[in-house]
C-alpha positions as CSV (number, residue, x, y, z in Angstrom):
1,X,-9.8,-64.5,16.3
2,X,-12.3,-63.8,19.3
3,X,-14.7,-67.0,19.8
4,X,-17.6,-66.1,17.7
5,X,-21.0,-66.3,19.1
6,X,-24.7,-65.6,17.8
7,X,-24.9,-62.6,20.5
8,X,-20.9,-61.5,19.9
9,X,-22.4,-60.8,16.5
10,X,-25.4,-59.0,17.1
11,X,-23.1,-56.7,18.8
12,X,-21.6,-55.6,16.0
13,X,-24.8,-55.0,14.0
14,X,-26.0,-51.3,13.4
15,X,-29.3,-52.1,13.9
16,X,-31.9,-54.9,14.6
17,X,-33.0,-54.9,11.1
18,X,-29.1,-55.6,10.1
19,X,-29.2,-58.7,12.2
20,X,-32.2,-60.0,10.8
21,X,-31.5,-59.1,7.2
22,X,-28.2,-60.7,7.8
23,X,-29.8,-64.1,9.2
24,X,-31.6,-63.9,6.4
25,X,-29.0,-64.0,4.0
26,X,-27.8,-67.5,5.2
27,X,-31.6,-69.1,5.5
28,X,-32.0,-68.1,2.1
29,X,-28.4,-69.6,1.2
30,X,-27.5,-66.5,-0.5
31,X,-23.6,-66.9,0.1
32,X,-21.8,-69.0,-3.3
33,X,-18.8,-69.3,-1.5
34,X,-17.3,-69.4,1.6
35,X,-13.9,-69.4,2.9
36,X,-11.2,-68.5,5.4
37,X,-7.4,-68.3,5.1
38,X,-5.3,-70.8,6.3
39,X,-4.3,-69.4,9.4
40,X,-8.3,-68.7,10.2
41,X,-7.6,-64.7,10.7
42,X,-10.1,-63.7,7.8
43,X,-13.1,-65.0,6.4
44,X,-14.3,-64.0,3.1
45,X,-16.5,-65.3,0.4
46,X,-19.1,-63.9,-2.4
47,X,-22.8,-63.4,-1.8
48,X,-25.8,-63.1,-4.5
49,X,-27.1,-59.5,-4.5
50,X,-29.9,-57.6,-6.9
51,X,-27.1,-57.5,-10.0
52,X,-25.8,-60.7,-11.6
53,X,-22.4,-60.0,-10.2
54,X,-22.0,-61.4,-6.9
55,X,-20.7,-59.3,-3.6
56,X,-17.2,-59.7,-2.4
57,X,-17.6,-59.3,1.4
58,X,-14.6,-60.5,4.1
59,X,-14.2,-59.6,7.6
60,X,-11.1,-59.4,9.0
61,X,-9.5,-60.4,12.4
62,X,-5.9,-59.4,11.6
63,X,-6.3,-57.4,15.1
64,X,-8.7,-59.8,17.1
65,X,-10.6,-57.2,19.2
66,X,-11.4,-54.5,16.1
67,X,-12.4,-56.2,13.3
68,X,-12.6,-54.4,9.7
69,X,-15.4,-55.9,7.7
70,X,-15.2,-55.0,3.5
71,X,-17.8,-55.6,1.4
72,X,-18.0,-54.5,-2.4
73,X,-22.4,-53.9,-2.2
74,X,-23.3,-49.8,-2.1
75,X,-24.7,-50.3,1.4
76,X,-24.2,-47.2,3.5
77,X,-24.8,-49.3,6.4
78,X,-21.4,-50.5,8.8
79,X,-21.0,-53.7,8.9
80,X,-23.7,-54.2,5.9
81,X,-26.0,-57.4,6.0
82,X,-23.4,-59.1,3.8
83,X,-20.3,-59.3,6.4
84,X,-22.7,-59.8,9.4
85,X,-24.2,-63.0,7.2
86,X,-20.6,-64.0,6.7
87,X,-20.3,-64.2,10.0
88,X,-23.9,-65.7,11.4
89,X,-22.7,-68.4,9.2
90,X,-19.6,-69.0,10.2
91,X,-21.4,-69.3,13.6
92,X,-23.8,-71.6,12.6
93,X,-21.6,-74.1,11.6
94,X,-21.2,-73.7,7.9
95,X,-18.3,-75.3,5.9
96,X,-15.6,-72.6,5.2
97,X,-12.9,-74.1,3.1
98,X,-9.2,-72.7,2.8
99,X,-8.2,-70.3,0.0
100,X,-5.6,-68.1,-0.6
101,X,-6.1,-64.1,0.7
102,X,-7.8,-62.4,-2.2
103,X,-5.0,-60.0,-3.9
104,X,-7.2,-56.5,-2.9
105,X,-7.6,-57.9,0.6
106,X,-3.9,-58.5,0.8
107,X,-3.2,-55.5,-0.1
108,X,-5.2,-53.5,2.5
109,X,-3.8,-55.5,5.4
110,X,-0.5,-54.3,4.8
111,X,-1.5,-51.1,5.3
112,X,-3.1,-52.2,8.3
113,X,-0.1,-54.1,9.8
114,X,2.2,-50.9,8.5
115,X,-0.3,-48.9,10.9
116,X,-0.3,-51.1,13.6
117,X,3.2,-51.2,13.7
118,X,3.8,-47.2,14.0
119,X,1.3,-47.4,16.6
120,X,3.4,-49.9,18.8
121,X,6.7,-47.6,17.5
122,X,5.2,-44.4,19.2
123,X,4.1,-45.7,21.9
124,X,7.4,-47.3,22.7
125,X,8.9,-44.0,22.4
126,X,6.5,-42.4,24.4
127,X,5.0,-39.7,21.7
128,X,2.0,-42.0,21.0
129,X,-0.7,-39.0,22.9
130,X,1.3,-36.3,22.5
131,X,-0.9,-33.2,24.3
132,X,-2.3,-30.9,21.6
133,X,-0.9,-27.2,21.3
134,X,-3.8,-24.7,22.3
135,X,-4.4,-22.3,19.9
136,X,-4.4,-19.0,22.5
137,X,-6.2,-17.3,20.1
138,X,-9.2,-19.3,18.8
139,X,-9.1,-20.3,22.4
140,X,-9.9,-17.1,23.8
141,X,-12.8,-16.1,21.2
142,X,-14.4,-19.0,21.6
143,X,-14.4,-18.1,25.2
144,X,-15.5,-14.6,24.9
145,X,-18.5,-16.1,22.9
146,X,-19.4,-18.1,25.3
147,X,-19.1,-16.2,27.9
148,X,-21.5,-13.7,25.6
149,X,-23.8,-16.1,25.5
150,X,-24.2,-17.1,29.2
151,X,-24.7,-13.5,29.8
152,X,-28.0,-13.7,26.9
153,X,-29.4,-17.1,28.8
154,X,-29.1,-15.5,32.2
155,X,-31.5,-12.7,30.9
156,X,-33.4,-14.9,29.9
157,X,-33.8,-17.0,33.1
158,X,-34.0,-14.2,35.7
159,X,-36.6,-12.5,33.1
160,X,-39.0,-16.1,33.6
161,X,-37.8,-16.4,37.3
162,X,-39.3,-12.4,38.3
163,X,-42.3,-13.2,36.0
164,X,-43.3,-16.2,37.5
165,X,-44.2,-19.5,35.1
166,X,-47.9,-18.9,35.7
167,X,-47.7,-15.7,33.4
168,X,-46.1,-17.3,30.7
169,X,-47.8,-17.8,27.3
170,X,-47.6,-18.6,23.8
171,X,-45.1,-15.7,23.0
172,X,-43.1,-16.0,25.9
173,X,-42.8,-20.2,25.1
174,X,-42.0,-18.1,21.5
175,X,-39.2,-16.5,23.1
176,X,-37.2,-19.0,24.8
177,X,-37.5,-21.0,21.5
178,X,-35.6,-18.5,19.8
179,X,-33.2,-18.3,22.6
180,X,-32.4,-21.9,21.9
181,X,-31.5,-21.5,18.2
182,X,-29.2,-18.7,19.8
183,X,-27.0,-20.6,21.8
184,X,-25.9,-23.1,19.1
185,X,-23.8,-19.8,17.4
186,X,-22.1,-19.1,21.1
187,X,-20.7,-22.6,20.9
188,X,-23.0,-24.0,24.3
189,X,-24.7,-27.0,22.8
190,X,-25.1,-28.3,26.4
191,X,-26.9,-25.2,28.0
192,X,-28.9,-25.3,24.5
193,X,-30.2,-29.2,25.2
194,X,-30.9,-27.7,28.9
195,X,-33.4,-24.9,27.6
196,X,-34.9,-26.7,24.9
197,X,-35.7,-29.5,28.2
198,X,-37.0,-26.5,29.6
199,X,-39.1,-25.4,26.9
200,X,-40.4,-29.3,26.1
201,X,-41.6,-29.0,30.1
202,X,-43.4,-25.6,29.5
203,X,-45.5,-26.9,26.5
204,X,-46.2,-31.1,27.6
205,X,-47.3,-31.3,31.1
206,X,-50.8,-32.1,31.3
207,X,-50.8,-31.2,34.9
208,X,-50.2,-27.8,35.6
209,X,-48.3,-27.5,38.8
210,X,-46.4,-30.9,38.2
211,X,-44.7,-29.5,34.9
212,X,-44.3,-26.2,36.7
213,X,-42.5,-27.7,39.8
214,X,-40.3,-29.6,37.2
215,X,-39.7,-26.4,35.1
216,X,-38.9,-24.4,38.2
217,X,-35.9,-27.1,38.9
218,X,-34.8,-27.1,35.3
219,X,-34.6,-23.1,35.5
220,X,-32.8,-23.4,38.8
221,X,-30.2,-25.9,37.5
222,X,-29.4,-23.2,34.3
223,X,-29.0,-20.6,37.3
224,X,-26.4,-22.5,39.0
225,X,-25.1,-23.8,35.5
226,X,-24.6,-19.8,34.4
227,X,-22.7,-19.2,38.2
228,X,-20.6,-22.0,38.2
229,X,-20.0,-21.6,34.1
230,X,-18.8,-17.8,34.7
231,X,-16.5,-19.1,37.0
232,X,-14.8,-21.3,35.4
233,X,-15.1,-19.6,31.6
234,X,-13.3,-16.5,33.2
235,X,-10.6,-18.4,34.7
236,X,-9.9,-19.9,31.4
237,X,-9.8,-17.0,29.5
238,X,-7.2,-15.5,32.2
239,X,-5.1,-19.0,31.3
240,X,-5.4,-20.1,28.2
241,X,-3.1,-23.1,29.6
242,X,-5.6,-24.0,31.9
243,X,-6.2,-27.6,32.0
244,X,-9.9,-28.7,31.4
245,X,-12.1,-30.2,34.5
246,X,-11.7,-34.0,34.4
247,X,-13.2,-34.1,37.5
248,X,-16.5,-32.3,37.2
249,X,-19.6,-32.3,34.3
250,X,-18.9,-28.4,33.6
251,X,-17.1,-28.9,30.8
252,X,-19.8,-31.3,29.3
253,X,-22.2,-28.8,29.8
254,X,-20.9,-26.5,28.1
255,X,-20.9,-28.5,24.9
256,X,-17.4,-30.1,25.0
257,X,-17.1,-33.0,23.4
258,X,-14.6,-35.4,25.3
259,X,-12.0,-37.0,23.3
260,X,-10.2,-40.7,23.9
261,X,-6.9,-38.7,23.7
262,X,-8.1,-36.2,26.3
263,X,-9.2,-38.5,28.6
264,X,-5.9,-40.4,28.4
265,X,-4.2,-37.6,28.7
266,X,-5.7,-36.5,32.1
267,X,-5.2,-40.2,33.5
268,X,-8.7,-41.0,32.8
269,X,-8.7,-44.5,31.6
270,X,-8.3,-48.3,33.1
271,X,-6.6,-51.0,31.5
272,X,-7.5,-54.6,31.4
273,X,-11.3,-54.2,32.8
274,X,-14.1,-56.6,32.9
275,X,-17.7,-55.1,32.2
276,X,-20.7,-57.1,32.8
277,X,-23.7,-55.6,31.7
278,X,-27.0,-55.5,33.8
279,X,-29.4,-53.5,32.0
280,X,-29.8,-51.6,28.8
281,X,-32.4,-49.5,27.1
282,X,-32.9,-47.0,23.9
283,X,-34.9,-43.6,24.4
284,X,-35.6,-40.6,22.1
285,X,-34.5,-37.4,23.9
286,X,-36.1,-34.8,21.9
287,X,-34.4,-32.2,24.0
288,X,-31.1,-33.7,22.2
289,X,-32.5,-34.3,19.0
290,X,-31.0,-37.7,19.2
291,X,-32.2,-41.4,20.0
292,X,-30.0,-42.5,22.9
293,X,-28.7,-46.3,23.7
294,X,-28.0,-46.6,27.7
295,X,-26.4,-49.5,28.6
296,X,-25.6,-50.1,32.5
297,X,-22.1,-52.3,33.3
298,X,-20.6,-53.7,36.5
299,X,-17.1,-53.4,36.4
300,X,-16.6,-57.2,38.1
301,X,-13.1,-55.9,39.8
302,X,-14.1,-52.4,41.2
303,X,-18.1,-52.6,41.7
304,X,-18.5,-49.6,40.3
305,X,-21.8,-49.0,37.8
306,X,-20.6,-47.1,34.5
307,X,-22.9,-46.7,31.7
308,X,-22.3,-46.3,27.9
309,X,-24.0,-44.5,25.6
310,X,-24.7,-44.0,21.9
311,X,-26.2,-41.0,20.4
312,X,-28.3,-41.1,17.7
313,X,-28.8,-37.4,16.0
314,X,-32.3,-37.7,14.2
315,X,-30.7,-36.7,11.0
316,X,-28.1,-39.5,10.9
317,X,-30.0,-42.1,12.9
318,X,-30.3,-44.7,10.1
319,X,-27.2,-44.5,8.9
320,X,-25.4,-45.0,12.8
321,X,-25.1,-48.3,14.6
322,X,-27.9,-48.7,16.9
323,X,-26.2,-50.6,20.1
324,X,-28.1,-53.4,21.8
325,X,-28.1,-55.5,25.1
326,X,-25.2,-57.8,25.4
327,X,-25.4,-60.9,27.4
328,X,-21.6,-62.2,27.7
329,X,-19.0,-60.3,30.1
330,X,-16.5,-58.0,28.1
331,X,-12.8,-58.3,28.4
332,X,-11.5,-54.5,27.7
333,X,-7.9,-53.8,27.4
334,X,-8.4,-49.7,27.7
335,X,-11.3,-48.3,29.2
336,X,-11.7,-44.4,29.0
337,X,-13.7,-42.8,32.1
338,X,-15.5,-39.7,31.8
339,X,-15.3,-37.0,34.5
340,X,-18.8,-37.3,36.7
341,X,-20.2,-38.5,39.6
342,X,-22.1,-41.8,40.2
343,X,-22.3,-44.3,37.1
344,X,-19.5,-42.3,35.1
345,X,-19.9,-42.8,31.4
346,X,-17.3,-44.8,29.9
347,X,-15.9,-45.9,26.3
348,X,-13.8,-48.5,24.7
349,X,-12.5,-49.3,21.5
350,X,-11.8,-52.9,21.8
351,X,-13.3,-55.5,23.7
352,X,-13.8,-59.6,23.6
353,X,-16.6,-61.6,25.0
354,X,-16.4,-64.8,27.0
355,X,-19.3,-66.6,28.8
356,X,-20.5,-65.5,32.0
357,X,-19.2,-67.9,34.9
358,X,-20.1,-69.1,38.1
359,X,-17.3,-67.4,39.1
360,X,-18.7,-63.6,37.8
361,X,-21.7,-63.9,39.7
362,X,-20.3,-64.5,43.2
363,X,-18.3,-61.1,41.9
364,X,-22.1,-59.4,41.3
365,X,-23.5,-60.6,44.8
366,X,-19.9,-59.6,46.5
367,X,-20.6,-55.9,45.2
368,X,-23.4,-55.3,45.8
369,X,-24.3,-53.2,48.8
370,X,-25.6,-54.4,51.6
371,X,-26.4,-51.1,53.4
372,X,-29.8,-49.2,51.9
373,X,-29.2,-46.6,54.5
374,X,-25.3,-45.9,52.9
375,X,-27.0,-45.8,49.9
376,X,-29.5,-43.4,50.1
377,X,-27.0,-41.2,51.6
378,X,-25.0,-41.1,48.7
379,X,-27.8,-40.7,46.4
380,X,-29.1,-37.8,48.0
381,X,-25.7,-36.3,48.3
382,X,-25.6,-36.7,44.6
383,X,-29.1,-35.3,43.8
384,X,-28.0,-32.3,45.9
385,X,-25.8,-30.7,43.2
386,X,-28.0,-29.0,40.2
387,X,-25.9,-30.5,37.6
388,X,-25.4,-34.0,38.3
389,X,-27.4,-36.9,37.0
390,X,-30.7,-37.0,38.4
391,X,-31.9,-40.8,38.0
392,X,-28.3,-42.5,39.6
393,X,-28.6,-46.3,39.3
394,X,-27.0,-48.5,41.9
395,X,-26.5,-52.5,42.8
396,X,-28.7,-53.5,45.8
397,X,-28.4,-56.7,47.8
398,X,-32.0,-57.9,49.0
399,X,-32.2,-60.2,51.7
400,X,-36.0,-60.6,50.4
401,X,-38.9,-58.9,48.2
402,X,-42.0,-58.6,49.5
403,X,-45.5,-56.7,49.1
404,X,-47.0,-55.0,51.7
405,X,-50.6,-54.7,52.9
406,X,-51.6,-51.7,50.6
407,X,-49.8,-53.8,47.2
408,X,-46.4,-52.0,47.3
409,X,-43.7,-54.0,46.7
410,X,-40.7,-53.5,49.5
411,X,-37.0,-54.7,49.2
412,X,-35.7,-55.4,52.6
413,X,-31.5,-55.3,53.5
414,X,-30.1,-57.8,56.3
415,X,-30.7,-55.1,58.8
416,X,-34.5,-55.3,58.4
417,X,-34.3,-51.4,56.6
418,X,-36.7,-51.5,53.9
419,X,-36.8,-49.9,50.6
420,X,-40.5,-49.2,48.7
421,X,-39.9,-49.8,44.9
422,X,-42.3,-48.1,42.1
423,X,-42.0,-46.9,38.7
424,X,-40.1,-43.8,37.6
425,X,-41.7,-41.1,35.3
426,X,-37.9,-41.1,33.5
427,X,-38.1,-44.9,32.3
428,X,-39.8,-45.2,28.5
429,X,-41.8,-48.2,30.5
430,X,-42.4,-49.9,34.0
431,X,-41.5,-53.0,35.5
432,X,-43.2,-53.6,38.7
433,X,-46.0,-55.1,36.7
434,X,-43.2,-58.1,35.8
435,X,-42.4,-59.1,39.6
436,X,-45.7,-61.3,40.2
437,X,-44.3,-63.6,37.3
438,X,-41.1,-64.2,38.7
439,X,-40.6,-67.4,40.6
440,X,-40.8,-66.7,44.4
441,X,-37.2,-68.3,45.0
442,X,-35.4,-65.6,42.5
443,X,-37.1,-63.0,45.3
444,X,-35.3,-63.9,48.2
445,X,-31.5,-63.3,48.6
446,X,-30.7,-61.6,45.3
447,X,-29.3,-58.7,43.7
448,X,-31.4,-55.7,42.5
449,X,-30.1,-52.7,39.8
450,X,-32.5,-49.9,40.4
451,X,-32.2,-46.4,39.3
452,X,-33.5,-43.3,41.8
453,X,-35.3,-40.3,40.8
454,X,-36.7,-37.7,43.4
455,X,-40.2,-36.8,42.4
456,X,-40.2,-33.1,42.7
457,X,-43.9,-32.5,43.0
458,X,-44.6,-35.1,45.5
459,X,-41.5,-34.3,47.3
460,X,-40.4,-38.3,47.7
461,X,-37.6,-40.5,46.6
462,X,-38.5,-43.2,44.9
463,X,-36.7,-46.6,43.1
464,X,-37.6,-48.6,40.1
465,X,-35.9,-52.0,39.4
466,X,-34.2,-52.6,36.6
467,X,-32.8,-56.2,36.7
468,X,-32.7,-58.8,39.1
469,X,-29.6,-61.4,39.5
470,X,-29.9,-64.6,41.3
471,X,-28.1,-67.6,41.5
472,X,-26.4,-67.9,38.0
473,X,-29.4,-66.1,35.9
474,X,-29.9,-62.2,35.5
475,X,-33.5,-61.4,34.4
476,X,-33.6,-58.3,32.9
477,X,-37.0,-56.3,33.5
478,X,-36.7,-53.2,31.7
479,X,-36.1,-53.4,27.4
């Protein structure tokens, strides 16, 4: 069993109102029994609900870093209120007596350990991942539909590009709507998310030639999207055998959905990796139709800056986990990598927390770079291709942080090479407004997560901060 802390829990909550409803549970001493079996693998016990018969809940550590949480309530929720109250208690110190593993429970473990023990027999014989067989056939229409459909959107956007955004009205904002429930039957759900960004631009700006120059960009990154999609769609369809690009976004774009046993098929993946996260957030991206969780992790070992994320579809939001910040580092055994650029996405299955040391933030203050001219080369070389992430985030070393004459607060390398820092039109919030509270020692010789966007209109480059590391604390500005 993984050591079990108050915030190791919250992690595995669906939501903030599951945490809380789940506290609740044990300040209302709603739990009749409690216990664990002798070898302290599961924990299980009964909990008063609605009905006069009490809930059977258990969670199981049978495999340490996945644990299966049962429960016998009609919640839809995963883990329900019930096992996360199960736990909260154990946590807070409440007295679990020894019992023998309920029959049912017994019985679903043996399963478990049956399936655990194929897995370890395939992989020892090497047919664990074994690469799918493409179906040439289904391969090809899909192909030809999507190529169909590229050839639709690029009518579309020349038609808007020769008519100039200053002519476009009502019908026109009509058009391209209908356009977007289009591409969903040509199997592009990535270039659909791109024009319905581009029609959310058209119809929100309040100024006029800001939401143009940002529509004109979003227009010119479906152009080079339909080029570089042709391409590579054609290609395909000449070789169906044609391995997918792990290497580039394209593939994302075009609505693939990445699989674990892709990515570990195309070497994508790191074993034994410890993530510390800096900075998390939760957005709604209407252009998705989903509520997104971003979360923003150092790999200690590396220095590189991945990021996770959770979508949320609108429709199924209440019924998904909702992921939160996380304040322990997290031991992964297998870490899948996404193909990208700067701060690749990445995934895990398993993972157990252990406090933060002295130790891991000497690690945080060695990676971080020291050099804002290095950096701002390689952000602009990034910002330079149309369909790469356009707000990269990246670990800064300040030697100090300081404001200057006009109120602008400036983060300053070892060189003397300063770096102006204000809040990003991206970001659901700012956090400059947070810096005058922080003690003047935690704003000399620290550390400094910032994400980069280049306002368009204004023509500049410009850095927000997103958390700030010192000594042994992190102080999170952005939530």
């Amino acid at each position: 069993m993984p050591e079990l802390t108050s915030s190791y829990v919250d992690s595995l909550a669906p939501n903030a109102a599951a945490i809380k409803n789940g506290q609740g549970l044990v300040r209302k001493k709603s739990f009749l029994q409690l216990h664990t079996s002798e070898n302290g693998e599961l924990l299980f016990g009964q909990c008063a609900g609605s009905g006069k018969t009490p809930y059977e809940c258990s969670v199981d550590f049978i495999t340490p870093e996945s644990p299966v949480f049962r429960c016998t309530c009609p919640s839809r929720q995963f883990p329900c209120k019930h096992a996360l109250g199960l736990l909260y208690a154990y946590v807070e110190g409440q007295a679990f007596t020894p019992a023998p593993v309920p029959e049912d429970v017994a019985s679903k473990r043996e399963k478990v350990e049956k399936r655990e023990e194929n897995k370890a027999k395939q992989a020892a014989e090497g047919t664990e991942s074994k690469p799918k067989k493409v179906n040439k056939s289904a391969l090809k229409k899909k192909i030809g539909a999507q190529l169909e459909g590229l050839d639709l959107l690029e009518k579309l956007v020349l038609s808007l590009i020769r008519g100039g955004l200053s002519t476009i009205d009502s019908k026109t904002v009509k058009t391209v709507q209908e356009h977007v429930k289009q591409l969903g039957n040509y199997y592009l759900s990535g270039a659909q998310t791109q024009l319905r960004h581009f029609a959310l631009l058209l119809g929100k700006a309040e100024d006029r030639e800001e939401g143009y120059t940002y529509a004109m960009e979003q227009l010119t990154r479906l152009h080079a999207f339909i080029r570089k999609g042709r391409v590579y769609l054609t290609a395909r369809a000449e070789d169906p055998e044609l391995a997918l690009d792990h290497e580039s976004t394209i593939d994302e774009w075009l609505g693939h959905a990445w699989q674990l046993s892709e990515l570990r098929e195309y070497g994508l993946v790191k074993e034994n990796v410890e993530l510390l996260q800096l900075a998390f957030y939760s957005y709604d991206d209407p252009a998705r139709q989903e509520f997104v969780d971003l979360g923003y992790w150092l790999e200690t070992a590396g220095g590189e800056i991945h990021r996770t994320v959770n979508y949320r579809p609108y429709k199924a939001a209440k019924l998904m986990r909702e992921e939160d910040s996380f304040f322990e580092l997290a031991r992964i055994p297998l870490l899948y990598t996404y193909p990208g650029d700067m701060n690749v996405r990445v995934r895990y299955e398993e993972m157990t927390p252990r406090a933060i040391s002295d130790a891991d933030f000497d690690k945080v203050s060695a990676k971080a770079s020291r050099s804002y001219a290095e950096t701002l080369k390689k952000v602009k070389n990034q910002l330079k291709n149309p369909l790469s992430d356009k707000t990269p985030v990246v670990l800064l070393h300040a030697a100090s942080v300081g404001v200057t004459e006009v109120g602008q607060y400036v983060i300053t390398d070892e060189s003397g090479t300063g770096l102006v820092l204000e809040d990003i039109p991206s970001l659901p919030q700012g956090t400059l407004e947070l810096l005058p509270f922080l003690p003047a020692t935690t704003l000399k010789n620290c550390c400094i997560l910032v994400m980069f966007e280049h306002l368009l209109d204004q023509g500049r480059l410009i850095a927000q901060p997103l958390t700030l590391i010192q000594g042994g604390s992190i102080t999170r500005l952005l939530y």
